[in-house]
C-alpha positions in Angstrom: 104.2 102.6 91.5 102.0 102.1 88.4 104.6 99.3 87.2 103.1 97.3 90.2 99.4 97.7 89.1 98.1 94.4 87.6 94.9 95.8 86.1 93.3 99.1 86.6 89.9 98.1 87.7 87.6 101.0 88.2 89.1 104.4 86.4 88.8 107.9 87.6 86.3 108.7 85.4 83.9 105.5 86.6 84.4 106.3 90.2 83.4 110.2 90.0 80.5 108.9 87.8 79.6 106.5 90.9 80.4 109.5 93.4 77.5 111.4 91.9 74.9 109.2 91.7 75.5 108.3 95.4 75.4 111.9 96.2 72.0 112.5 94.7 70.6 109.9 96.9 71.9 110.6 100.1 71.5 114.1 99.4 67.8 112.7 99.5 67.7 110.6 102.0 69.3 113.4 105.1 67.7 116.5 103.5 66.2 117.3 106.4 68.1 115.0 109.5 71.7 116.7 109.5 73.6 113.8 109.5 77.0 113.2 111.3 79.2 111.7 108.2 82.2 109.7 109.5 85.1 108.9 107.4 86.9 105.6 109.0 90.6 107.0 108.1 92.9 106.5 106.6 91.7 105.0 103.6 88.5 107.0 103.2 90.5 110.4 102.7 90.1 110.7 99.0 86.4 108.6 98.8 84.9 111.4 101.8 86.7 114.8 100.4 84.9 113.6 97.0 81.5 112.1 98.2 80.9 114.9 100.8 81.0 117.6 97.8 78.0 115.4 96.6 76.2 115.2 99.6 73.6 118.6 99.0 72.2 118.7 102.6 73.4 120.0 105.8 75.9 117.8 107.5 78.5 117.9 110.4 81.6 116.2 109.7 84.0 113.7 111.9 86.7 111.0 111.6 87.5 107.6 113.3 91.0 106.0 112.9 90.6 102.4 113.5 93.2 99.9 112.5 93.2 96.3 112.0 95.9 94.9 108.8 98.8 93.8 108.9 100.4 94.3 104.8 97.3 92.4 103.4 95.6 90.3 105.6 93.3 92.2 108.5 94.4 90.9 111.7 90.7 91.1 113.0 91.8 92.8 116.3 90.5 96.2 116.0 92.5 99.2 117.5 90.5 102.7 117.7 93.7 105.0 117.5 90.9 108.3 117.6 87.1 108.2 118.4 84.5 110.8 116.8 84.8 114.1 118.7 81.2 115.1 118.1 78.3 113.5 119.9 76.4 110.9 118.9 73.9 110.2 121.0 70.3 110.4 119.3 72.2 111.5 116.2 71.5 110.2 112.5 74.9 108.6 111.3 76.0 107.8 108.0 79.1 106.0 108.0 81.8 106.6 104.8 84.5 103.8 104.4 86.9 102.9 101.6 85.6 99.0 101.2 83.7 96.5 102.9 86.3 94.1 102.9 86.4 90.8 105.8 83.9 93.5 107.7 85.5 93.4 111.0 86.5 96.8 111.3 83.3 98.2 109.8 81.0 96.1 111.8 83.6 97.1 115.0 82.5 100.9 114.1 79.1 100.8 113.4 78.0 99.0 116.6 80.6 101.2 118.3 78.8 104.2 117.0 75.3 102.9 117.9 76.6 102.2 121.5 76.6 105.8 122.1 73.3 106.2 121.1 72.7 107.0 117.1 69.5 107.1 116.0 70.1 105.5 113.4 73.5 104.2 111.9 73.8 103.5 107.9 77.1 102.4 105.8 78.0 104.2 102.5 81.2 102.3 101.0 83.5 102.5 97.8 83.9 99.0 97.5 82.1 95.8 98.3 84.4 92.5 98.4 81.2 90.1 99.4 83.9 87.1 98.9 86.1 88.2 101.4 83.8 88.8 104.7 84.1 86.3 107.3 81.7 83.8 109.0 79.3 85.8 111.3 79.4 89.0 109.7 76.0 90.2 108.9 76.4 93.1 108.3 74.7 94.9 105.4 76.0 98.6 103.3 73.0 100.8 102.9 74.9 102.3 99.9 77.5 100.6 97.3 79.6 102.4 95.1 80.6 98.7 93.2 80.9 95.4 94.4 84.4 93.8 93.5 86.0 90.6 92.8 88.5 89.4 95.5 91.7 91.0 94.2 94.3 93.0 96.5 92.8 96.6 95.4 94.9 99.8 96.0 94.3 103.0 95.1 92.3 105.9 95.5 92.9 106.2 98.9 93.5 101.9 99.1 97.2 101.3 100.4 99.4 98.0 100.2 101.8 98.9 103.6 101.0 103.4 103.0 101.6 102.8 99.4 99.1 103.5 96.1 96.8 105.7 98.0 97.5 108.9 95.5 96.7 106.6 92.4 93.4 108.5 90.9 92.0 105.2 90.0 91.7 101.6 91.8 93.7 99.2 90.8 94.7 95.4 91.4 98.2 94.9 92.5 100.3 92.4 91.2 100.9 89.8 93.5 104.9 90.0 93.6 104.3 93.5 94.8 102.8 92.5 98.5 104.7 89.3 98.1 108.3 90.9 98.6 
């Protein structure tokens, strides 16, 4: 697997760092409104076991699986295989996701989540790819762990085709490796 890594781009160590900081200020900012924190799976797994051991308030925990790639390219046709189980309605949201890539799927969630009546909605993500969001997308995070150049990232929870997510760190994979 690590043969196949280019570059390792953020290490464990800067991540964790990155993981703390953001957990001292949402821990702030939903003191006192008992968030619902949605992971958008898969790819969030390792980013929300880590970040919601950071987050020192009270907060309810839930999942959506939505899918939209195809090997490396998002398809842009968003399938929800599983919707949040807990209700949203006049809830404050905070919205974990693994990076903020073309920002179909995330935009997809977050006005899916405000359609059943959140209070408020906001985006926490790992990664930031600004180069790679498409025309139309407005869409802003409310919380960045780092903004990242347009490389094919996997790692820490990032997958090329269920591959790379158990790497500790992110890394760029070389291209032969998605080119096969």
């Amino acid at each position: 697997m690590e043969r196949d890594i280019k570059e390792i781009l953020l290490t464990e160590e800067q991540i964790q760092n990155r993981i703390e900081e953001l957990g001292k200020i949402l821990t702030e900012e939903y003191k006192d409104k008992n968030p619902l924190v949605v992971g958008v799976l898969k790819g969030v797994v390792v980013f929300y076991a880590d970040m919601i051991r950071h987050i020192k308030a009270p907060c309810q925990l839930d999942f959506m699986w939505i899918s939209s790639y195809a090997g490396t390219n998002s398809s842009g046709n968003m399938v929800v295989r599983q919707d949040v189980s807990a209700d949203v309605k006049g809830r404050h949201v905070l919205i974990l996701e693994d990076i903020f890539d073309t920002g179909n799927s995330l935009n997809f969630t977050y006005q899916h989540l405000l359609s059943k009546g959140a209070a408020s909605v906001k985006i926490c993500t790992l990664l930031d790819k600004p180069e790679r969001r498409k025309e139309g997308i407005t869409l802003q995070c409310d919380y960045v762990g780092f903004t990242i150049p347009n490389e094919f990232v996997v790692g820490y929870g990032l997958d090329f085709n269920e591959k790379y997510r158990n790497l500790p760190y992110v890394g760029i994979l070389k291209p032969e490796a998605y080119q096969k």
